[in-house]
C-alpha positions as CSV (number, residue, x, y, z in Angstrom):
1,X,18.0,28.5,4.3
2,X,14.9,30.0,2.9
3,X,12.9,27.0,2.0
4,X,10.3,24.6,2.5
5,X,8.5,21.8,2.1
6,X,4.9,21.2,1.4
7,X,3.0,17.6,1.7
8,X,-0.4,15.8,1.6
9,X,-1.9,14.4,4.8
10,X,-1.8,11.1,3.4
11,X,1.9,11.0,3.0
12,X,3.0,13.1,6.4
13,X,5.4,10.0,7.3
14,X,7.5,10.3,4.7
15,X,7.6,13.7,3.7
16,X,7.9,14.8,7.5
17,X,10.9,12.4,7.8
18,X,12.6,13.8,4.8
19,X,11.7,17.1,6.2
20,X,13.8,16.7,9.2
21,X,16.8,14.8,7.4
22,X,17.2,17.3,5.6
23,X,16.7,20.2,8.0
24,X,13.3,22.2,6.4
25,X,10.0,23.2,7.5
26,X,7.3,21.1,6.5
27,X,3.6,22.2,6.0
28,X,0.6,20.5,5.1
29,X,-1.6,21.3,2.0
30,X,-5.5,21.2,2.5
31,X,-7.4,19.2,0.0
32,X,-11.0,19.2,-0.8
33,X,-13.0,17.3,-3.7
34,X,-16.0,19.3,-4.9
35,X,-19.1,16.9,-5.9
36,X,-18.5,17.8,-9.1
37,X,-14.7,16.3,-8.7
38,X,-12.9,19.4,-9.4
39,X,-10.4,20.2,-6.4
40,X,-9.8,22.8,-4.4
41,X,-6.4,23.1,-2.5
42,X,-5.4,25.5,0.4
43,X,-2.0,26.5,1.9
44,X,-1.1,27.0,5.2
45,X,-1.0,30.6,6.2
46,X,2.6,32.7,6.0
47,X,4.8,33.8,3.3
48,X,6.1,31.5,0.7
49,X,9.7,30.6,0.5
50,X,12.3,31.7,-2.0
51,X,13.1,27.6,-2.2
52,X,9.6,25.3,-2.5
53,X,10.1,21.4,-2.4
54,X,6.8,19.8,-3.3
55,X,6.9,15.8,-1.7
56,X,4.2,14.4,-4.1
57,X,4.5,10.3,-5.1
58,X,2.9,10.0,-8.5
59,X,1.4,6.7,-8.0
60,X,-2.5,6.9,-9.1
61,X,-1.5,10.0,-10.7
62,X,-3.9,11.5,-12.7
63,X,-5.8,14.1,-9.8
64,X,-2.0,14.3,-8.3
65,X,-0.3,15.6,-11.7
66,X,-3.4,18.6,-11.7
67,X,-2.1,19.4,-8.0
68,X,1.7,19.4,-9.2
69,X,0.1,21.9,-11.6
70,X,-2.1,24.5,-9.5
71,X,0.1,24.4,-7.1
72,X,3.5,24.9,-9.1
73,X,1.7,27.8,-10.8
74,X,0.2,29.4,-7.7
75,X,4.1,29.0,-6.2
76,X,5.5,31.4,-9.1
77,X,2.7,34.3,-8.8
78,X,3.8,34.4,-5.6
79,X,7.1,35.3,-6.4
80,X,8.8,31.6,-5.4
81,X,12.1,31.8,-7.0
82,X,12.9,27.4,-7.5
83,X,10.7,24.8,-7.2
84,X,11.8,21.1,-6.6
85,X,9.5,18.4,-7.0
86,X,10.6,15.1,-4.5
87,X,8.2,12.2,-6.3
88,X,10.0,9.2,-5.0
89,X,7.2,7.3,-7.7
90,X,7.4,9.0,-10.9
91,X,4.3,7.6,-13.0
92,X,4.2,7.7,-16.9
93,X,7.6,6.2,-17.5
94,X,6.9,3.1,-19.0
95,X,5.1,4.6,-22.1
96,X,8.5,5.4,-23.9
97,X,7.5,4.2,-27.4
98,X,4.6,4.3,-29.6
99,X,3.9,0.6,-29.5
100,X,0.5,0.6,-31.8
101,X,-0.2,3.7,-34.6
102,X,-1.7,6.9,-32.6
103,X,-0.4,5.7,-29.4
104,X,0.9,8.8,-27.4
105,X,4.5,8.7,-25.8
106,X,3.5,9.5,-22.5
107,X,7.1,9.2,-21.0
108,X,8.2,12.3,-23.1
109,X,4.6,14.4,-22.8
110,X,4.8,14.1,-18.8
111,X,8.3,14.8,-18.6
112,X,7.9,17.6,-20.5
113,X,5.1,18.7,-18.4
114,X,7.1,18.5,-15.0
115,X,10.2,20.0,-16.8
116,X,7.9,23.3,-17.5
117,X,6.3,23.6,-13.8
118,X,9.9,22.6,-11.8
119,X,13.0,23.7,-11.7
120,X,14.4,20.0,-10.5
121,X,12.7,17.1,-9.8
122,X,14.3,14.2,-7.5
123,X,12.9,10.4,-7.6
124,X,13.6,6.8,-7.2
125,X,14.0,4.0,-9.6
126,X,12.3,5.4,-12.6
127,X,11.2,2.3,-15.0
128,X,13.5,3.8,-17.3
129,X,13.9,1.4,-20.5
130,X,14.9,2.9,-23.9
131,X,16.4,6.0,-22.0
132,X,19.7,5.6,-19.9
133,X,19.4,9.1,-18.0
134,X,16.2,10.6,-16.4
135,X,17.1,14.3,-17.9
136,X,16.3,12.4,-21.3
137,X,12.5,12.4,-20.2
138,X,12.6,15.5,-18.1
139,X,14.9,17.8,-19.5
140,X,15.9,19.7,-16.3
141,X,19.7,20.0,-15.5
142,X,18.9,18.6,-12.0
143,X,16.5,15.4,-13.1
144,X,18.0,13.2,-10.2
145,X,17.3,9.6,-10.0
146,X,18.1,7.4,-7.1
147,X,18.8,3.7,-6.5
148,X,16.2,2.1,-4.3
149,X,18.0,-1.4,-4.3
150,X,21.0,-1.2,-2.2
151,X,18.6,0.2,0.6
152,X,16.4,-2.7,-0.1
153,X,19.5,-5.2,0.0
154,X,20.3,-3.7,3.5
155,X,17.1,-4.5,4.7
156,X,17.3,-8.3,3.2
157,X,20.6,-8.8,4.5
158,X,19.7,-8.2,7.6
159,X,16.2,-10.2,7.5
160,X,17.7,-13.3,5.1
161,X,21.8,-13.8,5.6
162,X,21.9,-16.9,3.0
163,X,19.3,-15.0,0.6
164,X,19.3,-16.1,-2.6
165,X,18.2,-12.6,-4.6
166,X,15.8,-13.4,-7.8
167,X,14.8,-10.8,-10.3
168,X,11.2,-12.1,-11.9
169,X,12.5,-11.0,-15.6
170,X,15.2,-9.4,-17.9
171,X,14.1,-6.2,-16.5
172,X,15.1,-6.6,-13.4
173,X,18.4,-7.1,-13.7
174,X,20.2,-4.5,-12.9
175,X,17.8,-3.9,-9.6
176,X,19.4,-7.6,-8.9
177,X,22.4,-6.6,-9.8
178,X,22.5,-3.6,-7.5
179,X,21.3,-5.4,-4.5
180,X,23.8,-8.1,-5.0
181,X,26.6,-5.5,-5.4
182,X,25.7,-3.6,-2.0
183,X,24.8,-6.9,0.2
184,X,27.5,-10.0,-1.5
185,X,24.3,-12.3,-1.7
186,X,24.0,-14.8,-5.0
187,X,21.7,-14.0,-7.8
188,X,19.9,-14.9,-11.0
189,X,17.0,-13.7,-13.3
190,X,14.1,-15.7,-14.6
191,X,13.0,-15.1,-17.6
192,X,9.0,-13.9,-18.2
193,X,7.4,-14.7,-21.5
194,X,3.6,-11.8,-21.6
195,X,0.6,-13.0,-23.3
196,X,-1.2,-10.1,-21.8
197,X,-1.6,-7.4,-18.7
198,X,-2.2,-10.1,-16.6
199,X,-1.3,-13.5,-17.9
200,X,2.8,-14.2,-17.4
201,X,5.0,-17.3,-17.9
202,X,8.2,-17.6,-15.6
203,X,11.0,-19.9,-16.5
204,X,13.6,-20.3,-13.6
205,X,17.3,-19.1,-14.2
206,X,19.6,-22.3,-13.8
207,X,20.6,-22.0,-10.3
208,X,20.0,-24.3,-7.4
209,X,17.3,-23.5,-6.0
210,X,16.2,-26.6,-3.3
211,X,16.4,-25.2,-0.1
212,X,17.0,-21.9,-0.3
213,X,15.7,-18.9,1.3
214,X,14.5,-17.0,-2.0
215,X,13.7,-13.2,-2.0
216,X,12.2,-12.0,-5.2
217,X,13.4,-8.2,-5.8
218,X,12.5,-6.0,-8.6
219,X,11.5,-2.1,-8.9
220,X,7.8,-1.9,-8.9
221,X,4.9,-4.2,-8.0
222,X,2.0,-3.5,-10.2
223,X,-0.6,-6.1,-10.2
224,X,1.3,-8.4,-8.7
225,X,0.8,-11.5,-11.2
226,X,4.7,-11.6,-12.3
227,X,5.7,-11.8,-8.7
228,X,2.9,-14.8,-7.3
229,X,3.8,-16.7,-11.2
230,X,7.9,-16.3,-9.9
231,X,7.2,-17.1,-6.3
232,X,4.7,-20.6,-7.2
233,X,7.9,-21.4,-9.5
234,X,10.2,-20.8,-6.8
235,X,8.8,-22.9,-4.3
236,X,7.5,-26.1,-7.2
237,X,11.2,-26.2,-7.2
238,X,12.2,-26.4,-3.8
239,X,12.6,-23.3,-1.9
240,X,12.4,-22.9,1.5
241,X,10.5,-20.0,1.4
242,X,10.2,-16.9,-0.7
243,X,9.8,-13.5,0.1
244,X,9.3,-10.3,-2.1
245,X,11.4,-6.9,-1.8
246,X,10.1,-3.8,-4.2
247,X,11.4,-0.4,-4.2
248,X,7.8,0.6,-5.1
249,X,4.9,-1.2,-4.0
250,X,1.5,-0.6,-6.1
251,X,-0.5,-3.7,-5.5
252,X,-3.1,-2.1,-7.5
253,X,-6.5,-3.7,-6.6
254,X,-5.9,-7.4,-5.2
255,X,-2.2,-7.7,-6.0
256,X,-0.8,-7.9,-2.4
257,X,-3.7,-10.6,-1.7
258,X,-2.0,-12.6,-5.0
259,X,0.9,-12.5,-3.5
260,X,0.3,-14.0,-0.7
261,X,-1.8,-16.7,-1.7
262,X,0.9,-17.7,-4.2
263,X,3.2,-18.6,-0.9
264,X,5.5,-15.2,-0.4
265,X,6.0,-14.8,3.2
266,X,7.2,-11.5,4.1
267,X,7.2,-7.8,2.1
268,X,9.2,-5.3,2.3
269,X,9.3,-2.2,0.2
270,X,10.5,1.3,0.5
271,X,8.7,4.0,1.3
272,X,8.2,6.0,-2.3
273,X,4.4,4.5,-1.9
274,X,3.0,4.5,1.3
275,X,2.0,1.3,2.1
276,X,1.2,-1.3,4.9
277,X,4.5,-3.1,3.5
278,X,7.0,0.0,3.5
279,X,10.4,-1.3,5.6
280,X,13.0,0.9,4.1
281,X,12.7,4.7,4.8
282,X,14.3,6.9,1.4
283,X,14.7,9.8,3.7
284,X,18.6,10.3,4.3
285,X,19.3,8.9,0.3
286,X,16.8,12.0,-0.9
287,X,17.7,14.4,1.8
288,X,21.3,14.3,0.3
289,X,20.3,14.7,-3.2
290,X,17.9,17.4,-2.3
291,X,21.1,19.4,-0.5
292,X,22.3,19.2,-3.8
293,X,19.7,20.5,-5.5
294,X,19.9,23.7,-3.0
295,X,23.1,24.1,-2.5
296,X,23.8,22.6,0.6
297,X,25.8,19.1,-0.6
298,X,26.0,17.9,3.3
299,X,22.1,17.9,3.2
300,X,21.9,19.7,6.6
């Protein structure tokens, strides 16, 4: 197969590891920040493939969306025939509505973006709300999203046998759902009242809780404050312990340290976002959706 697939040193481990599930050559891009901020970004020597696969995660994406751009462009002048972007985080999702007058729909603008440099683009539990199909926000015939749960749920099962799987708020739901389905463990949602960015209210989902091994599960970790709220409420009521399981963990600034002081015990999270809690690779799950994309449904 003529194709290959470029990465950031930053995330080698995953990209290297979906690299060899799925059979390609994987080289590094060069990076350098001028003082003035702009970047500058170098490929390694050798013809460019007729197939590119660019492994970029969009969390903290604003630096990582110009890469996606010079580098998507740069790919077509020199004659690259498909491009396929792998971001197991997609950022810019959750904007899907103009909430106040002027607000931009950012869901709709970035999609279109990535639809116009990409021929396919291949990620992991988009926060997908008003929308039921990614190829709604990036209008691409191959706009793949994957589950991250039931790989999560594998990973609890084996950790947590008489887990009882929590979802912070309506939205996690069918993230709960999913894990339940793939791993037979009970389940329930709390509900989450917002009186700002970071100031939640959790109400517990009428289930008995008292002595139970709890394990909070939902799609992304952001700050962290709807996770510590659930997991304080968890344990007020009884718990044994509580544990948290994300398919993407953020933790922007302080949130992992909120968490833990709120009583969670163990993280785990997949891989999308590298990170010192990452327990569940994506690899084999995005090496057989990228076969797909190329042609090669087996993903070898």
């Amino acid at each position: 197969m003529d194709a290959a697939l470029l990465y950031f040193d930053e995330e080698s481990v995953p990209a290297t590891r979906l690299a060899s599930a799925a059979g390609l050559e994987a080289r590094p891009v060069g990076r350098h920040r001028f003082p003035d901020a702009e970047l500058c970004l170098r490929l390694p020597p050798g013809v460019l493939p007729a197939s590119l696969i660019l492994y970029r995660s969009l969390d903290r994406p604003n630096d990582k969306l110009v890469e996606l751009m010079l580098l998507a462009r740069h790919a077509r002048e020199q004659g690259v025939e498909r491009l396929v972007l792998v971001a197991p985080y997609l950022a810019y999702m959750r904007q899907d509505a103009a909430f106040q007058p002027g607000e931009l729909v950012s869901q709709r603008l970035v999609g279109g973006f990535l639809a116009e440099l990409f021929d396919a683009v291949i990620t992991v539990d988009p926060h997908l709300h008003r929308i039921e199909r990614l190829d709604q926000a990036i209008p691409l015939r191959h706009a793949i999203a994957l589950p991250g749960a039931p790989a999560l749920a594998e990973a609890i099962a084996d950790r947590r046998r008489d887990a009882l799987l929590l979802g912070p708020d309506a939205e996690s739901l069918q993230w709960v759902e999913q894990a339940a389905g793939a791993s037979g463990l009970d389940y329930g949602v709390c509900r989450k009242t917002r009186h700002g960015d970071r100031d939640v209210e959790i109400t517990l989902p009428d289930l008995a809780i008292v002595g139970r091994r709890v394990v909070l599960l939902d799609d992304v970790a952001s700050s962290g404050r709807t996770l510590a709220r659930a997991a304080a409420k968890v344990l007020a009521a009884g718990a044994l312990s509580v544990d948290v399981a994300v398919t993407h963990a953020l933790f922007a600034g302080d949130g992992l340290s909120v968490v833990r002081r709120a009583g969670v015990g163990e993280v785990w999270s997949t891989d999308t976002i590298v990170h010192e809690s990452n327990a569940v690779a994506m690899a084999p799950h995005l090496a057989r959706a990228l076969g797909q994309v190329l042609g090669n449904p087996a993903g070898d």
